[in-house]
C-alpha positions as CSV (number, residue, x, y, z in Angstrom):
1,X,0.0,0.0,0.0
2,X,1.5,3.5,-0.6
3,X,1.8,6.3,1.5
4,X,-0.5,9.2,2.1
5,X,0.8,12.3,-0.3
6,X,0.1,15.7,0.5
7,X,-2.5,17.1,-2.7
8,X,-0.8,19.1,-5.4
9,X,-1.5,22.3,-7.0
10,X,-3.1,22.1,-10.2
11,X,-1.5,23.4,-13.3
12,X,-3.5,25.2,-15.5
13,X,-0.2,24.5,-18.0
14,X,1.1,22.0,-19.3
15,X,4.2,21.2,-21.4
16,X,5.2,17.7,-22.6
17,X,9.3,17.6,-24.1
18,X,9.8,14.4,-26.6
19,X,12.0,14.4,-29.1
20,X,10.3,13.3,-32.1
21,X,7.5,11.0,-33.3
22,X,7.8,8.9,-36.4
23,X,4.3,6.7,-36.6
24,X,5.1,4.1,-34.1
25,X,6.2,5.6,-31.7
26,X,2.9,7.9,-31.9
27,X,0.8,4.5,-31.2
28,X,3.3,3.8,-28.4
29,X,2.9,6.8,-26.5
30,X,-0.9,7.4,-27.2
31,X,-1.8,5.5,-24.0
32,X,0.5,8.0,-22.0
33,X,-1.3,11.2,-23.7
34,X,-4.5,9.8,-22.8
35,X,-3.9,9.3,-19.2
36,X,-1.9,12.6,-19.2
37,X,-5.7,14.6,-20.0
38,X,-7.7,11.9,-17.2
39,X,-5.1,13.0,-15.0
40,X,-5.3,17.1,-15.8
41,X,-8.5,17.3,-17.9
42,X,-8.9,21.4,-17.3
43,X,-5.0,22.5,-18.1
44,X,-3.7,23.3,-21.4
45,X,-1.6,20.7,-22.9
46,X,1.2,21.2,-24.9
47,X,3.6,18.9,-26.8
48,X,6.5,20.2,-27.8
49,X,8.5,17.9,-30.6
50,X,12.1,19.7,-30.2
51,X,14.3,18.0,-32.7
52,X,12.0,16.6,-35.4
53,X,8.7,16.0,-36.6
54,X,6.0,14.8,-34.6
55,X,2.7,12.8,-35.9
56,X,0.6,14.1,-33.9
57,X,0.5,17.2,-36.2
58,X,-0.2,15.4,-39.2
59,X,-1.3,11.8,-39.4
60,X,-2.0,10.9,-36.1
61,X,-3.4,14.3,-35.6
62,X,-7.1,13.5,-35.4
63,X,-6.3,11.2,-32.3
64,X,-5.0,14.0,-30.2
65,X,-7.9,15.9,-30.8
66,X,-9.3,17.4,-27.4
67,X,-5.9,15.8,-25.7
68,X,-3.6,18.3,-26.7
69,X,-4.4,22.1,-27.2
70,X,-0.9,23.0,-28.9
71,X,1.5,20.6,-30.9
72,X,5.1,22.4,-31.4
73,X,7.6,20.3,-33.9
74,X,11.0,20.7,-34.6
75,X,11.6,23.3,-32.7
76,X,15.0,23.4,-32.4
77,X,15.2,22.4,-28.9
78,X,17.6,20.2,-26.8
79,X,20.0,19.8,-29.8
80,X,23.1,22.5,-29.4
81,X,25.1,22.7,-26.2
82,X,24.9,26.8,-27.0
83,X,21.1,26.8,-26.0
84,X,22.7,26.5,-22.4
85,X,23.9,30.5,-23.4
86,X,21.2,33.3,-24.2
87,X,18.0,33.7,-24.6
88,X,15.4,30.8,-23.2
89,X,13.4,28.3,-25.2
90,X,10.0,29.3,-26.7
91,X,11.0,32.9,-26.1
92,X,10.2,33.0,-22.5
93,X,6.9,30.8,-22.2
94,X,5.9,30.1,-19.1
95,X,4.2,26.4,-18.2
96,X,3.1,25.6,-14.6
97,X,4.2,22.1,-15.0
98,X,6.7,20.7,-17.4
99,X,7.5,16.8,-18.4
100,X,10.3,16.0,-19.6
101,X,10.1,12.5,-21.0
102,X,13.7,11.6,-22.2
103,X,16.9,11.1,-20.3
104,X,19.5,12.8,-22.3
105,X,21.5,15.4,-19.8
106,X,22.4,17.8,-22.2
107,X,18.3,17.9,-23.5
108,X,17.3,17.7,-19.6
109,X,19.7,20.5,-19.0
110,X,18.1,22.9,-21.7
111,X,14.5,22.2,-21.0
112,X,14.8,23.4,-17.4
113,X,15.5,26.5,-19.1
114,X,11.6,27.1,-20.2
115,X,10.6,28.8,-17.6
116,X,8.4,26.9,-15.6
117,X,6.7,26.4,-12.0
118,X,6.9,22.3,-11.6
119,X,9.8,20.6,-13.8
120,X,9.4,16.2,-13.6
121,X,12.6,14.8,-15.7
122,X,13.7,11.4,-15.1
123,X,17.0,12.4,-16.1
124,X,19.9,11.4,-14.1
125,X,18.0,9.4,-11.5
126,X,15.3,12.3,-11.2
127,X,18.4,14.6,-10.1
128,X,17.3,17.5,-12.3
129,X,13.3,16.8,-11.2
130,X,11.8,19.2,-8.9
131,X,9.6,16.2,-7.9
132,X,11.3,12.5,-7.3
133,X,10.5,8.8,-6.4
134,X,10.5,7.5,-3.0
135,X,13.1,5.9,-1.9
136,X,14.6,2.9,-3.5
137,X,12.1,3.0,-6.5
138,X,13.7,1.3,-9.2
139,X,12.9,2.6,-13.1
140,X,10.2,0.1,-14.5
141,X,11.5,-1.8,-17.8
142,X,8.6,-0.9,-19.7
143,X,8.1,2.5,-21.7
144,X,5.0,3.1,-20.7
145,X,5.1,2.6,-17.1
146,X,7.7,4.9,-17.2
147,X,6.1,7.5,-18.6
148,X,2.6,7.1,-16.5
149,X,5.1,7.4,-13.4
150,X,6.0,11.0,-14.9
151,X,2.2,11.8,-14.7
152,X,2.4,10.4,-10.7
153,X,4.8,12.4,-10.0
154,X,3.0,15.3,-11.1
155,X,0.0,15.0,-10.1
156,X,0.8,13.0,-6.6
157,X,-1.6,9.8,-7.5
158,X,-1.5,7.5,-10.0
159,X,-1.8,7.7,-13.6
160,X,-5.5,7.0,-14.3
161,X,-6.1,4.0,-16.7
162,X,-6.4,5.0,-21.0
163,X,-9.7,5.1,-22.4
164,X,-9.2,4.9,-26.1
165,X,-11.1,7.5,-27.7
166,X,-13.3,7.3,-30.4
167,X,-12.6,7.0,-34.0
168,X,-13.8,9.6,-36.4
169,X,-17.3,8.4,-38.1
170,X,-15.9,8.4,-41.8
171,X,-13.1,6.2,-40.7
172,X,-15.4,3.9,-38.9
173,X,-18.0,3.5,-41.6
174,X,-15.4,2.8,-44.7
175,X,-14.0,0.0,-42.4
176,X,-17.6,-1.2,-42.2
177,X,-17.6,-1.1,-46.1
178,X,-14.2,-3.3,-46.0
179,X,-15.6,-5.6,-43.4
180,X,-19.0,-6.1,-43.3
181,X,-20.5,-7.4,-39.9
182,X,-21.4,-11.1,-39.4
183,X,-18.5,-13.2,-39.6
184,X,-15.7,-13.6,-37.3
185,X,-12.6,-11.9,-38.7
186,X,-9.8,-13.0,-37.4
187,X,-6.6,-9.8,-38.1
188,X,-2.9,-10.6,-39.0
189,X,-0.4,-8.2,-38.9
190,X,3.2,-10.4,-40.4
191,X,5.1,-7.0,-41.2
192,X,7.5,-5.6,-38.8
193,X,10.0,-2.4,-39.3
194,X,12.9,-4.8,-39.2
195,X,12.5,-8.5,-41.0
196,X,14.2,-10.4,-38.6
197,X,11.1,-9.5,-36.3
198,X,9.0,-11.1,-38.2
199,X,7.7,-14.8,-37.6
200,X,8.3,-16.5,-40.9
201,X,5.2,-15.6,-43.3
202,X,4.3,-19.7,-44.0
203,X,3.1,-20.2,-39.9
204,X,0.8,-17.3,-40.7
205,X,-0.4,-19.3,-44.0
206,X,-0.8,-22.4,-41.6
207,X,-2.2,-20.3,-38.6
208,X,-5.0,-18.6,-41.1
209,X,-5.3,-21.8,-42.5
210,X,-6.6,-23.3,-39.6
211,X,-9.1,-20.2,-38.5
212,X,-10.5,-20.7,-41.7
213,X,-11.1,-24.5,-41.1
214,X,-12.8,-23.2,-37.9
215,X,-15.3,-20.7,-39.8
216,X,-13.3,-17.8,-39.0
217,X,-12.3,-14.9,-42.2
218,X,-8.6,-14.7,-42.0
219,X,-8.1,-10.6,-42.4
220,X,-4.1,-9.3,-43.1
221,X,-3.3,-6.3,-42.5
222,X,-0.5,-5.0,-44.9
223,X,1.5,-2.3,-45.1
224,X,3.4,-0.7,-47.9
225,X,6.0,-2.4,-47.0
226,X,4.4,-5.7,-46.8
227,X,2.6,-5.1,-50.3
228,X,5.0,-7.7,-51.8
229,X,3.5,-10.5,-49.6
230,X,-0.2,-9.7,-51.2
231,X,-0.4,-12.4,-53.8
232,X,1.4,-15.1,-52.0
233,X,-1.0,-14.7,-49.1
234,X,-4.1,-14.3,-51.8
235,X,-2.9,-17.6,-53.9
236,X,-2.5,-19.4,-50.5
237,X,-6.1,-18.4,-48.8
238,X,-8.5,-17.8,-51.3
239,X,-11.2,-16.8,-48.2
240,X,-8.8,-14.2,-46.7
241,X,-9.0,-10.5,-46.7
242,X,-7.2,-7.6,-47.7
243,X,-9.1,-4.6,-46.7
244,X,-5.7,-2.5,-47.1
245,X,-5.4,-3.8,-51.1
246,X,-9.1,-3.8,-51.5
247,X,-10.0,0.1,-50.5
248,X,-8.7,1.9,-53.6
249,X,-10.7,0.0,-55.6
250,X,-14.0,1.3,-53.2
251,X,-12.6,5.1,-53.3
252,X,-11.2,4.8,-49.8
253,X,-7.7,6.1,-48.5
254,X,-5.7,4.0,-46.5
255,X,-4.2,5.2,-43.5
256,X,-3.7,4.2,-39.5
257,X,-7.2,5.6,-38.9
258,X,-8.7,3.4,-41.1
259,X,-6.3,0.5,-39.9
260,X,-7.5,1.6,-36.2
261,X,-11.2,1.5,-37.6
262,X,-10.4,-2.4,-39.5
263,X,-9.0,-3.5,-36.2
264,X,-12.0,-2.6,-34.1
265,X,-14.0,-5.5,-36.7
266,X,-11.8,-8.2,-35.2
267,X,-12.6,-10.8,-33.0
268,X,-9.0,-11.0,-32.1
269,X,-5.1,-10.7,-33.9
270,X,-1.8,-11.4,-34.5
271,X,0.9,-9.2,-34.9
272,X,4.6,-9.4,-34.7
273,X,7.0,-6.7,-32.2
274,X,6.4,-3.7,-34.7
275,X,4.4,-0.9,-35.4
276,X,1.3,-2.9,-36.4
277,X,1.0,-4.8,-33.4
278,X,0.8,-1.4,-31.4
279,X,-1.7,0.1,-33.5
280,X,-3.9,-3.2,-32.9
281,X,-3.5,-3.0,-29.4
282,X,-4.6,0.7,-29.3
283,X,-7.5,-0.3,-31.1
284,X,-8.8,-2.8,-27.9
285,X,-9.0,-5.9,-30.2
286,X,-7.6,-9.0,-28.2
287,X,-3.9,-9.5,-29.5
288,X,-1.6,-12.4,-29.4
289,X,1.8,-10.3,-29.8
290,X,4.8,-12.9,-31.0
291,X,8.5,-11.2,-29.7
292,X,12.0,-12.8,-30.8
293,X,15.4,-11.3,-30.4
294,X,14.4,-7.5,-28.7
295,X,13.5,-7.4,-25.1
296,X,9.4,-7.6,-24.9
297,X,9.5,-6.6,-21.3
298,X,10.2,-3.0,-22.6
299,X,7.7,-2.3,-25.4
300,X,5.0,-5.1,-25.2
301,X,1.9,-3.3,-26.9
302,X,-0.6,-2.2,-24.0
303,X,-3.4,-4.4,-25.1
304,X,-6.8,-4.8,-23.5
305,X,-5.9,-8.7,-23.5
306,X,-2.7,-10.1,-24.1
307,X,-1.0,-13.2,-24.5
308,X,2.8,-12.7,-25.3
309,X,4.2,-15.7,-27.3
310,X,7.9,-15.5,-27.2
311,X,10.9,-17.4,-29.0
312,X,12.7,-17.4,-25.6
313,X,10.1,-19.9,-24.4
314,X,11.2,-22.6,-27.2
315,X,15.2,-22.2,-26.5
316,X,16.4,-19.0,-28.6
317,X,15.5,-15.5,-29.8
318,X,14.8,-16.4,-33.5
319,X,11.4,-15.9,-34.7
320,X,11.4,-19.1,-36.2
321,X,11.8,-20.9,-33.4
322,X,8.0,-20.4,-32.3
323,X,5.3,-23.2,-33.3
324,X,2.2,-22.6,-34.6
325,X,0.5,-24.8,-32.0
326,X,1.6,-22.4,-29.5
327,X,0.3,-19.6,-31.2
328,X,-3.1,-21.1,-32.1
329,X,-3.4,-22.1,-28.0
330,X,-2.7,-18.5,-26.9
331,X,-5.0,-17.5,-30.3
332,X,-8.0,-19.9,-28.8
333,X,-7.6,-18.9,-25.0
334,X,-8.4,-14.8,-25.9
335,X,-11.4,-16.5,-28.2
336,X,-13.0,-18.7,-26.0
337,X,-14.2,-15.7,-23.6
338,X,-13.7,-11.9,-25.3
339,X,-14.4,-10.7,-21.6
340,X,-12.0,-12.8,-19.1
341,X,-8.4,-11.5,-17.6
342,X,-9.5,-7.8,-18.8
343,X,-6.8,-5.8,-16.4
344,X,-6.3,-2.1,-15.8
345,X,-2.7,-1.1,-16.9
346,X,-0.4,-1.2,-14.1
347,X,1.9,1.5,-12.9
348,X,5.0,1.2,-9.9
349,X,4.3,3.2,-7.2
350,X,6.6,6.2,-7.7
351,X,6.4,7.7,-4.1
């Protein structure tokens, strides 16, 4: 049980440092946005991209929509060692609370520069942080977890749990157009942004084989960069899907809202450690994630169910190493009851 913390004054600002978003690492850190409004739903949010681009000013920017009231990108900030000298960041801004969400001293050093009333940076231990962890609180391997601390810290209680919000209607009734409702659809997602991620493309054959067998509509979910794998897949399960191939062809523009939208029509998936599998698991749709060689215990995707199949659990870190029987088992055991195991996301206790 943790201890009693005094209440904390409320900001009525907000400003959130990153670095950069490229598209997966927007799905990553949606969860942490979201919780970041439950836990301030009155202050002014604003996210401030200060070396690169951010997604959440272009593709990803309908999602953020009513989360964040100001999205700053590449702004030139936490890069040069000279921002130390002169005048401060966003010419003299003032935020009641700032999060700094990277560890980087140089970056940690300039940020503390925007003037500011609360600074929380995990940098150095916490040593720059006007708040800190209790005693003894050791940094959780997983992103998120990290991150929702940051929003304890802040706010002095725990980082409320993600509600996914809701997908725009257009988005939602083109993926009704692509899957109509009545059968089960069972989503694949074999891509991954690095190959050797992937778990080899004939288990998916075999797995969507045997969904079919059981009634079930295999659905994949490709990418541009998985376009290549379209007519093997289509030559080797005439009953699967394609709603990603198929929407040109119906006038609709693919996109990661409309994937979102597609996933939400799934009884359940399966996704390799990539991009896909974390914009599956943001949609709420059961997921069976499959993790070789990288460490899962730091980016697992922040599901509403999850089973983790992992090649360390058949003697190596090579995708290839995993069966299809074991994936079919942890495939059946989220099917056999949509609604058991559901679980809040967990975060340490920071104080």
């Amino acid at each position: 049980m943790s201890p009693q913390v005094s209440p904390r004054a409320i900001p009525g600002s907000i400003l959130v440092y990153v670095g950069a978003e490229l598209m997966g690492d927007g799905f990553i850190k949606l969860p942490f946005i979201r919780a970041l409004r439950a836990a301030f739903p009155d202050a002014a949010i604003t996210w401030l991209a200060g070396k690169d681009r951010t997604v959440y000013d272009h593709a990803l920017k309908p999602l953020v929509a009513g989360l964040l009231d100001e999205v700053i990108e590449a702004a030139g900030i936490g890069v040069d060692w000279r921002e130390l000298l002169g005048r401060r960041p966003l010419a003299g801004r003032r935020f009641d609370l700032v999060i700094d969400t990277q560890s980087r001293v140089l970056t940690s050093l300039i940020v503390r520069r925007i003037r500011h009333g609360v600074l929380v940076s995990p940098c150095a231990r916490f040593l720059l942080s006007d708040r800190r962890p209790r005693r003894g609180y050791r940094k959780p391997p997983h992103l998120h977890h990290r991150l929702f601390d940051l929003i304890a810290l802040a706010s002095g209680r725990p980082a409320p749990t993600p509600v996914p919000a809701p997908l725009p209607a257009e988005a939602t009734a083109q993926a009704g157009r692509l899957l109509a409702a009545g059968p089960i659809y069972i989503g694949f997602a074999p891509g991954a942004g690095q190959r050797f991620k992937c778990w080899p493309l004939e288990r998916y054959i075999e797995l969507a084989r045997r969904q079919s067998a059981r009634g079930r509509v295999p659905v994949f979910i490709l990418g541009p960069a998985e376009t290549e794998w379209h007519a093997e897949l289509a030559a080797a399960l005439p009953d699967a899907r394609f709603p990603n191939q198929d929407a040109p062809a119906a006038g609709i523009t693919t996109g990661p809202l409309l994937t979102l939208a597609l996933a939400q029509r799934l009884a359940a998936a399966v996704a390799n450690d990539g991009g896909g599998g974390h914009i599956l698991a943001e949609s709420g749709v059961p997921l069976v994630s499959l993790w070789g060689p990288t460490k899962v215990a730091k980016a697992y995707p922040m599901a509403r169910r999850l089973k983790l199949v992992t090649a360390q659990m058949f003697g190596g870190d090579a995708m290839a190493l995993i069966p299809v029987d074991a994936v079919e088992q942890a495939l059946e055991t989220l099917l056999a009851d949509p609604n058991a195991d559901d679980k809040p996301v967990v975060v340490s206790e920071v104080w």
